[in-house]
MIBAMAR-433061 format. One line per field, with one value per atom (N, C-alpha, C): residue in three letters; atom name; z negated, y negated, x. Coordinates in pm, whole numbers. Layout:
N
res: ALA | ...
atom: CA | ...
z: Z | ...
y: Y | ...
x: X | ...
This chain:
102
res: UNK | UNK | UNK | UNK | UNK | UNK | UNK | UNK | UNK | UNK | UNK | UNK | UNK | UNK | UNK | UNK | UNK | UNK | UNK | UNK | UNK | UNK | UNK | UNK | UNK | UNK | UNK | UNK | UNK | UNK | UNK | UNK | UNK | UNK | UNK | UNK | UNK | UNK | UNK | UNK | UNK | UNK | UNK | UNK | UNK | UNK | UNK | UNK | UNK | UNK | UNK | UNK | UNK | UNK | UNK | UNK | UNK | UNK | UNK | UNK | UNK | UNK | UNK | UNK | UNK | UNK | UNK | UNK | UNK | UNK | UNK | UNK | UNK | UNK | UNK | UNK | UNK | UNK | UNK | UNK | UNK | UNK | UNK | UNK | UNK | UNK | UNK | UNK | UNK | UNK | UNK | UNK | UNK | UNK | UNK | UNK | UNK | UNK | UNK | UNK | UNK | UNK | UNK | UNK | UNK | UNK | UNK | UNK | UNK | UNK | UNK | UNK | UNK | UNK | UNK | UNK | UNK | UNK | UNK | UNK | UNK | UNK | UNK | UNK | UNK | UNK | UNK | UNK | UNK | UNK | UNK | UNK | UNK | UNK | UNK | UNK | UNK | UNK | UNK | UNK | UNK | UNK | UNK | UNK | UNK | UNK | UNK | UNK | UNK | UNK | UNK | UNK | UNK | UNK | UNK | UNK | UNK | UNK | UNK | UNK | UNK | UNK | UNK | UNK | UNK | UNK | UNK | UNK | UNK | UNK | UNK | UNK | UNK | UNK | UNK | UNK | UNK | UNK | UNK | UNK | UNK | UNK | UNK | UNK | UNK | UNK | UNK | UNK | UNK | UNK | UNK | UNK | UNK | UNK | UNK | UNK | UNK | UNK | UNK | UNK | UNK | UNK | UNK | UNK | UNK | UNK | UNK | UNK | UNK | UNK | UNK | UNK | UNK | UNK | UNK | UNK | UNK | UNK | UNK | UNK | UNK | UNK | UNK | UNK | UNK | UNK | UNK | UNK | UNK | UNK | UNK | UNK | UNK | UNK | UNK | UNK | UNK | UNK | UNK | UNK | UNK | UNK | UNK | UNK | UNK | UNK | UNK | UNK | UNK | UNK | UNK | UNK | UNK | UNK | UNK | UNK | UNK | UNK | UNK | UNK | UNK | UNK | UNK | UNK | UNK | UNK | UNK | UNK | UNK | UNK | UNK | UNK | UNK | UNK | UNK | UNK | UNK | UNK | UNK | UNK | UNK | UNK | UNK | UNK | UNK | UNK | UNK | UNK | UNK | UNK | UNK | UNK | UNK | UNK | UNK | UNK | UNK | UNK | UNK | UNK | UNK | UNK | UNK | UNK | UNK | UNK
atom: N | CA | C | N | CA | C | N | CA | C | N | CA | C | N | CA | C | N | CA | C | N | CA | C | N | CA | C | N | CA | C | N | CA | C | N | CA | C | N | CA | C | N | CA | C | N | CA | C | N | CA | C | N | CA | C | N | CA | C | N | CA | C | N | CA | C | N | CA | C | N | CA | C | N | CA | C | N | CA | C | N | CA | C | N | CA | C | N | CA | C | N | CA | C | N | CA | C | N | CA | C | N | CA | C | N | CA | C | N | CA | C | N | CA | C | N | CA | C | N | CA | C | N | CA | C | N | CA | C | N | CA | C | N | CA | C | N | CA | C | N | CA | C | N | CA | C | N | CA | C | N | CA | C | N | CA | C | N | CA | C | N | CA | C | N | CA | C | N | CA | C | N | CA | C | N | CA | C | N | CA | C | N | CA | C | N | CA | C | N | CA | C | N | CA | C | N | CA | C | N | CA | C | N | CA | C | N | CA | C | N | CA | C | N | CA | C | N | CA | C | N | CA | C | N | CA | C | N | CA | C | N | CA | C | N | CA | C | N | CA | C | N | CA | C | N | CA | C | N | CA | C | N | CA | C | N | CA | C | N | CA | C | N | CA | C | N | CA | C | N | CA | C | N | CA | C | N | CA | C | N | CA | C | N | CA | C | N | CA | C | N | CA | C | N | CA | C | N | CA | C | N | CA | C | N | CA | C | N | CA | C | N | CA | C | N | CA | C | N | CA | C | N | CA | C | N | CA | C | N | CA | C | N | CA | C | N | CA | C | N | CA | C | N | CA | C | N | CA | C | N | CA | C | N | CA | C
z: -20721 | -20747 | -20807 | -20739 | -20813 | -20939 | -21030 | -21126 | -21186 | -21206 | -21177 | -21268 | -21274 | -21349 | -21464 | -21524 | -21620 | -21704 | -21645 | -21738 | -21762 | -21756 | -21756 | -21720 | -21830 | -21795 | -21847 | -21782 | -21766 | -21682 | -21758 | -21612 | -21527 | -21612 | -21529 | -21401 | -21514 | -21365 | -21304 | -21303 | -21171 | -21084 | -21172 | -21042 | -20955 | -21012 | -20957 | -20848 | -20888 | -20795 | -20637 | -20679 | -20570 | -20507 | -20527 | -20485 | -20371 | -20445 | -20355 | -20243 | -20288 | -20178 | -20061 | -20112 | -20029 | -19915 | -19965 | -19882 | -19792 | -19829 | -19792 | -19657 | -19683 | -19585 | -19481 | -19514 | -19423 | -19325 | -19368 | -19295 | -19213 | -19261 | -19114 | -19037 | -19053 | -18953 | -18789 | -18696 | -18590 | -18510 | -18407 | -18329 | -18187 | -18185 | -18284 | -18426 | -18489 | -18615 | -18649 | -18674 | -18697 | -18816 | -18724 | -18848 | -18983 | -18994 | -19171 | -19229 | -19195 | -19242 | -19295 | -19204 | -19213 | -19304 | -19276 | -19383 | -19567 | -19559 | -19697 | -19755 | -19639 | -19691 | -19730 | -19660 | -19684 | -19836 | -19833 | -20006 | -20101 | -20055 | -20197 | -20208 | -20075 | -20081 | -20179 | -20186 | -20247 | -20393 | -20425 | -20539 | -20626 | -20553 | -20585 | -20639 | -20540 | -20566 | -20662 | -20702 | -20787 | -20905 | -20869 | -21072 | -21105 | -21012 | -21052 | -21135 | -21027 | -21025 | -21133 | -21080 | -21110 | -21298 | -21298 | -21398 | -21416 | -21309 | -21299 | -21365 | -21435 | -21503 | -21402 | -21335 | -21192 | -21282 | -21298 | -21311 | -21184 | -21247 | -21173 | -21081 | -21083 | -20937 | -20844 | -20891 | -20794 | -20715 | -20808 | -20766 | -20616 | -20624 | -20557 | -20442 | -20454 | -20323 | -20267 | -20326 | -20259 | -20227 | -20276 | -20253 | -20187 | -20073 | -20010 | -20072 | -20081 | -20117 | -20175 | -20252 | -20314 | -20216 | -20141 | -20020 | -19925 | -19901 | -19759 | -19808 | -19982 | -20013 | -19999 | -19993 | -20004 | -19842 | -19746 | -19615 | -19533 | -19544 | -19458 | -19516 | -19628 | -19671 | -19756 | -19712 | -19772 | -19993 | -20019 | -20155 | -20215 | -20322 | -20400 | -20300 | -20205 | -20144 | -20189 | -20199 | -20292 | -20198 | -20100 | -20072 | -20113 | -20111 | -20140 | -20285 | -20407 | -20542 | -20556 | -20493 | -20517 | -20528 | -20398 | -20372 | -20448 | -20489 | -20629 | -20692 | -20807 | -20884 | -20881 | -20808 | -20753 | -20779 | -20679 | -20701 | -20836 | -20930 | -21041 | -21149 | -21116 | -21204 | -21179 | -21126 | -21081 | -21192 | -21245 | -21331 | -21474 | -21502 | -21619 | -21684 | -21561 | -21548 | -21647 | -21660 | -21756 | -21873 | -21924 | -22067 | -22081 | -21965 | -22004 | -22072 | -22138 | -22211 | -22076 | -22124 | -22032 | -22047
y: -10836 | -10740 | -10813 | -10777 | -10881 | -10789 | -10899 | -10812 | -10866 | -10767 | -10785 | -10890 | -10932 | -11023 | -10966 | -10836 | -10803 | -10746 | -10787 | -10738 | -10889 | -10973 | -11130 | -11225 | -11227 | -11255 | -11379 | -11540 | -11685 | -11734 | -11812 | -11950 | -11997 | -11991 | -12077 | -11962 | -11786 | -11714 | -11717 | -11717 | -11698 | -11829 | -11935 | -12028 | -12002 | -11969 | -11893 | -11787 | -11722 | -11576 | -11664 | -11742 | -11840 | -11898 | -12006 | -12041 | -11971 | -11870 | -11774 | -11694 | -11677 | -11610 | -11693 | -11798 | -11876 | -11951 | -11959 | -11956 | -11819 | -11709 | -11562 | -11583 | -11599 | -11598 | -11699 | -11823 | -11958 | -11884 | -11819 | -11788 | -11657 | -11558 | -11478 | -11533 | -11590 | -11682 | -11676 | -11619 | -11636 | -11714 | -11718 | -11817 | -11764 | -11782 | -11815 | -11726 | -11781 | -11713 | -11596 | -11463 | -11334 | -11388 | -11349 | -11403 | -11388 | -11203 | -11155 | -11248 | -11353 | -11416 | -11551 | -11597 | -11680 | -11749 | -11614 | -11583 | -11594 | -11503 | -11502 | -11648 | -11695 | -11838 | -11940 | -11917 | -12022 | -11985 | -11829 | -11794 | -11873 | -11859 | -11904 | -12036 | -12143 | -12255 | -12277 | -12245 | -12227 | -12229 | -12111 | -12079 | -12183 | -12252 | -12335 | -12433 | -12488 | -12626 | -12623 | -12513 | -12477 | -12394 | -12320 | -12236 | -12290 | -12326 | -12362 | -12532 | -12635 | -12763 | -12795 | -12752 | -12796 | -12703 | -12576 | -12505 | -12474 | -12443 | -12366 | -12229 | -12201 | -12069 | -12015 | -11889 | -11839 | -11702 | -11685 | -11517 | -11388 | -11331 | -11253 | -11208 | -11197 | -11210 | -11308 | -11390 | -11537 | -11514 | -11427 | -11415 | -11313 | -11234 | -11090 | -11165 | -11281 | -11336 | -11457 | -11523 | -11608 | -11594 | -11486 | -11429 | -11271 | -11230 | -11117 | -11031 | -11109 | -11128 | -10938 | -10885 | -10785 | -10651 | -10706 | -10590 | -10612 | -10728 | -10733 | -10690 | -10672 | -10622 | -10496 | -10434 | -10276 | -10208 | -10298 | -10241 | -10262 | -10410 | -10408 | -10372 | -10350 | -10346 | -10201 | -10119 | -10004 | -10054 | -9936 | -9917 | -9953 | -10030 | -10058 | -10132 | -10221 | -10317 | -10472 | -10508 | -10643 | -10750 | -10756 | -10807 | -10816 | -10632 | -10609 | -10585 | -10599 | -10606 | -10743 | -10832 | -11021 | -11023 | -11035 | -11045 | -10975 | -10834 | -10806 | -10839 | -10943 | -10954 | -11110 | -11193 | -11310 | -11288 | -11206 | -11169 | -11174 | -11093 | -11023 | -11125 | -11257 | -11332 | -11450 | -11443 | -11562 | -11589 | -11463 | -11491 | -11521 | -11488 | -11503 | -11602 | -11679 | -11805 | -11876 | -11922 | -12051 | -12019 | -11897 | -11782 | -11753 | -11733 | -11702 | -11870 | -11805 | -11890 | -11984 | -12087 | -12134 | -12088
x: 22667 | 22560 | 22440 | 22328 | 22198 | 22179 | 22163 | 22078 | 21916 | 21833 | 21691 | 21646 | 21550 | 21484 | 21426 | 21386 | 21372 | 21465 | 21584 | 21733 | 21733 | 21721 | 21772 | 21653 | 21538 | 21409 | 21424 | 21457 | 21487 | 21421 | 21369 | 21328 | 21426 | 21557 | 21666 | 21726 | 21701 | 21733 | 21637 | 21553 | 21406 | 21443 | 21467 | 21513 | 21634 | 21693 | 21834 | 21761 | 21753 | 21686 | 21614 | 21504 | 21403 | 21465 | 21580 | 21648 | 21766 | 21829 | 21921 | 21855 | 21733 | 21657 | 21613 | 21575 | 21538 | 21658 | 21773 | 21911 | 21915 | 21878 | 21919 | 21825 | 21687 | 21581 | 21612 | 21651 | 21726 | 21782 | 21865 | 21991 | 21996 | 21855 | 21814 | 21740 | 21692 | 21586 | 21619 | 21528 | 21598 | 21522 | 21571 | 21462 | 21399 | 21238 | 21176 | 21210 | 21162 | 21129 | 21066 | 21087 | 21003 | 20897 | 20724 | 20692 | 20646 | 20726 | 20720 | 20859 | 20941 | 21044 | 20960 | 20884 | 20803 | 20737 | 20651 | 20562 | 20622 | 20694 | 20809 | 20890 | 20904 | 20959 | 20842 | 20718 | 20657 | 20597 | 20576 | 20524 | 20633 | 20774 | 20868 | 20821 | 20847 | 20830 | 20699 | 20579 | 20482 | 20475 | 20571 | 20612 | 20702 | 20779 | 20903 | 20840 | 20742 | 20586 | 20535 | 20440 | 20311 | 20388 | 20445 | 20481 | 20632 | 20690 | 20842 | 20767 | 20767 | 20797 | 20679 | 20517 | 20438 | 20362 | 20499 | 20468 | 20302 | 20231 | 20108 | 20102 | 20030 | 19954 | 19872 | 19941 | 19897 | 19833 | 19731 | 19617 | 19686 | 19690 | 19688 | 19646 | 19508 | 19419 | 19414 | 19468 | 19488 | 19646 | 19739 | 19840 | 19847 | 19747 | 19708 | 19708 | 19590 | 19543 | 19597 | 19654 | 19766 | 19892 | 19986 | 20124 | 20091 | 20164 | 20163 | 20347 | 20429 | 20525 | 20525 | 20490 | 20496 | 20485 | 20388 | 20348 | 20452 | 20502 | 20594 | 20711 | 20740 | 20863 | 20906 | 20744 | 20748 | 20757 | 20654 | 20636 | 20752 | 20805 | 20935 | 21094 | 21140 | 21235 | 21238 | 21345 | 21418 | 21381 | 21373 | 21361 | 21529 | 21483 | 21656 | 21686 | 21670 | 21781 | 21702 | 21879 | 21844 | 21738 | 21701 | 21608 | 21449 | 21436 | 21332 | 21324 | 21415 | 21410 | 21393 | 21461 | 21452 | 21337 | 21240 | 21079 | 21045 | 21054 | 20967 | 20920 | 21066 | 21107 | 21031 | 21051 | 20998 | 20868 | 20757 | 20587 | 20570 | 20661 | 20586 | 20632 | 20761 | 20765 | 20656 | 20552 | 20517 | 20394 | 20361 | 20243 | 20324 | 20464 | 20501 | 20621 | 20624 | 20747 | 20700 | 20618 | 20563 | 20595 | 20571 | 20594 | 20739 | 20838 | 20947 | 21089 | 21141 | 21231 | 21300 | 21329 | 21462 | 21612
Protein backbone atom coordinates (compact mmCIF):
# COMPACT_ATOMS: atom_id res chain seq x y z
CA UNK A 1 0.00 0.00 0.00
CA UNK A 2 1.67 3.45 -0.93
CA UNK A 3 1.64 5.72 1.62
CA UNK A 4 1.65 9.54 0.73
CA UNK A 5 4.40 11.81 1.18
CA UNK A 6 2.80 14.03 3.61
CA UNK A 7 2.23 11.15 6.11
CA UNK A 8 6.09 10.43 5.79
CA UNK A 9 7.56 13.80 4.63
CA UNK A 10 11.68 12.50 3.95
CA UNK A 11 14.06 13.15 1.55
CA UNK A 12 15.00 9.57 1.81
CA UNK A 13 11.10 8.78 1.12
CA UNK A 14 10.73 11.17 -1.82
CA UNK A 15 13.67 9.36 -3.14
CA UNK A 16 12.03 6.23 -2.55
CA UNK A 17 8.69 7.39 -4.06
CA UNK A 18 10.98 8.95 -7.57
CA UNK A 19 12.68 6.15 -7.79
CA UNK A 20 9.69 3.45 -7.57
CA UNK A 21 7.86 5.47 -9.89
CA UNK A 22 10.25 5.77 -12.11
CA UNK A 23 10.58 1.69 -12.24
CA UNK A 24 6.55 1.74 -12.40
CA UNK A 25 6.67 4.13 -15.58
CA UNK A 26 9.82 1.82 -17.13
CA UNK A 27 7.79 -0.91 -17.06
CA UNK A 28 4.49 0.46 -18.88
CA UNK A 29 6.29 1.79 -21.50
CA UNK A 30 5.14 0.46 -24.72
CA UNK A 31 6.49 0.62 -27.90
CA UNK A 32 6.51 3.13 -29.35
CA UNK A 33 6.16 4.83 -26.32
CA UNK A 34 2.66 6.71 -25.41
CA UNK A 35 3.76 10.06 -25.26
CA UNK A 36 1.92 11.19 -21.80
CA UNK A 37 4.47 8.14 -20.39
CA UNK A 38 7.11 9.98 -21.95
CA UNK A 39 6.59 12.93 -21.11
CA UNK A 40 6.28 11.81 -17.19
CA UNK A 41 9.50 10.02 -17.25
CA UNK A 42 11.42 12.60 -18.71
CA UNK A 43 9.86 15.22 -15.86
CA UNK A 44 11.15 12.56 -13.04
CA UNK A 45 14.39 12.12 -14.81
CA UNK A 46 14.58 15.97 -14.50
CA UNK A 47 13.63 15.94 -11.11
CA UNK A 48 16.09 13.11 -10.04
CA UNK A 49 19.05 15.67 -11.83
CA UNK A 50 18.13 19.16 -10.56
CA UNK A 51 16.23 18.85 -6.94
CA UNK A 52 17.27 15.27 -6.02
CA UNK A 53 21.17 15.16 -7.07
CA UNK A 54 21.82 18.76 -7.65
CA UNK A 55 19.49 19.80 -4.42
CA UNK A 56 18.10 22.96 -6.41
CA UNK A 57 15.64 25.43 -4.62
CA UNK A 58 12.83 25.14 -7.32
CA UNK A 59 10.02 28.51 -6.73
CA UNK A 60 7.14 27.66 -7.31
CA UNK A 61 6.40 29.39 -10.38
CA UNK A 62 9.30 27.89 -11.97
CA UNK A 63 7.89 24.65 -10.76
CA UNK A 64 4.37 25.51 -12.63
CA UNK A 65 6.41 25.96 -15.78
CA UNK A 66 8.86 23.36 -15.99
CA UNK A 67 6.93 20.21 -14.46
CA UNK A 68 3.39 19.34 -16.05
CA UNK A 69 3.54 16.33 -13.77
CA UNK A 70 0.56 17.66 -11.52
CA UNK A 71 -1.84 18.23 -14.44
CA UNK A 72 -1.04 14.87 -16.18
CA UNK A 73 -1.77 13.38 -12.69
CA UNK A 74 -5.14 14.79 -12.64
CA UNK A 75 -6.17 14.52 -16.56
CA UNK A 76 -4.96 11.01 -17.19
CA UNK A 77 -5.29 9.02 -14.04
CA UNK A 78 -8.54 8.05 -11.91
CA UNK A 79 -8.65 10.01 -8.45
CA UNK A 80 -6.93 7.96 -5.36
CA UNK A 81 -4.94 5.62 -7.68
CA UNK A 82 -1.49 5.19 -6.61
CA UNK A 83 -0.19 6.44 -9.75
CA UNK A 84 -1.88 9.47 -9.81
CA UNK A 85 -1.18 10.14 -5.83
CA UNK A 86 2.83 9.21 -6.57
CA UNK A 87 2.95 12.15 -9.29
CA UNK A 88 1.15 14.35 -6.96
CA UNK A 89 3.02 13.77 -4.34
CA UNK A 90 6.31 13.94 -6.51
CA UNK A 91 5.01 17.74 -8.25
CA UNK A 92 4.23 19.10 -4.90
CA UNK A 93 7.48 17.66 -3.25
CA UNK A 94 9.62 19.29 -5.65
CA UNK A 95 9.52 22.78 -4.23
CA UNK A 96 10.07 21.36 -0.67
CA UNK A 97 12.78 18.50 -0.92
CA UNK A 98 15.67 20.66 -0.07
CA UNK A 99 13.61 21.75 3.33
CA UNK A 100 12.54 18.33 4.16
CA UNK A 101 14.65 16.21 6.79
CA UNK A 102 16.60 13.16 5.60
Amino acid sequence: MYIRLYEKATKNYYRQILDETIAIINSNLEQPPLPVYQSVLNQLFDIKENVVKKALLVDPEEISERYSLGGIAVKNFDDNVELQNRLMDIFMGVCDYVLLDE
